[in-house]
Phi, psi and omega in degrees: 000317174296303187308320165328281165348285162319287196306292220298329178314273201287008173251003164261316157334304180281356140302278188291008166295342167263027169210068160357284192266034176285298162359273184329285190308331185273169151322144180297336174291284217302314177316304206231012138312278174320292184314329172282344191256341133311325150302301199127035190246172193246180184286354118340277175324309190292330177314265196335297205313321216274341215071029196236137168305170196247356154259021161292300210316302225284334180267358165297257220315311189286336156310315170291314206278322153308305164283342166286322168282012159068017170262150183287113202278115161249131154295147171227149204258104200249143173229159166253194167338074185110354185317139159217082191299356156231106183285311176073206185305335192278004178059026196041009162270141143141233190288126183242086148011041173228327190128177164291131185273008172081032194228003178278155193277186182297128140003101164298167187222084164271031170256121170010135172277157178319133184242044180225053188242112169252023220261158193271124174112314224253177197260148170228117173273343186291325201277325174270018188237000000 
């Protein structure tokens, strides 16, 4: 597994070795990433330097690395389960094509309460004639 480890390591370095001034162009964390693994440090090391997870390192390089060899970087727009990665007017509440999710408020009632209603708060007109 370490050798593994090691070729994809050093078949990325030699990607970014064709663009020299790729470091400089990038962000600072995203930089100096590159730059270690341009020293020759490993992705642990660079990881350790970073504060960072080593598959963030790994998604630094391979990233860099795809811009330094000119092939074109898509981002892709990932979500989970139930995500609603454009929310629209709805503020991504309501109807998820799953059914309801319970968050609509109760059903108004516009009709007159009853008027024999004995209820605390309510009017009682039979009691008022």
């Amino acid at each position: 597994m370490q050798g593994s480890t090691q070729q994809r390591l050093e078949q990325l370095v030699e990607l970014l070795r064709l663009d020299p001034g790729l470091p400089e162009q990038l962000p600072g964390e995203e930089g100096a990433m590159v730059r270690g693994a341009l020293a020759g440090q490993s992705i642990y090391e660079i990881a350790s330097d970073a504060g960072a997870a080593e598959s963030r390192v790994w998604q630094v390089l391979s990233s860099a690395a795809r811009q330094a060899s000119g092939r074109k970087i898509e981002q892709v727009e990932t979500g989970g389960l139930g995500s609603d990665t454009d929310p629209g007017v709805t503020g991504g509440y309501g109807d998820t094509g799953f059914g309801s999710i319970g968050n609509e408020p109760p059903e108004p009632i516009p009709d007159e309460p009853n008027e024999s209603s004995s209820e605390p708060g309510g009017s009682n007109v039979a009691d008022a004639r």
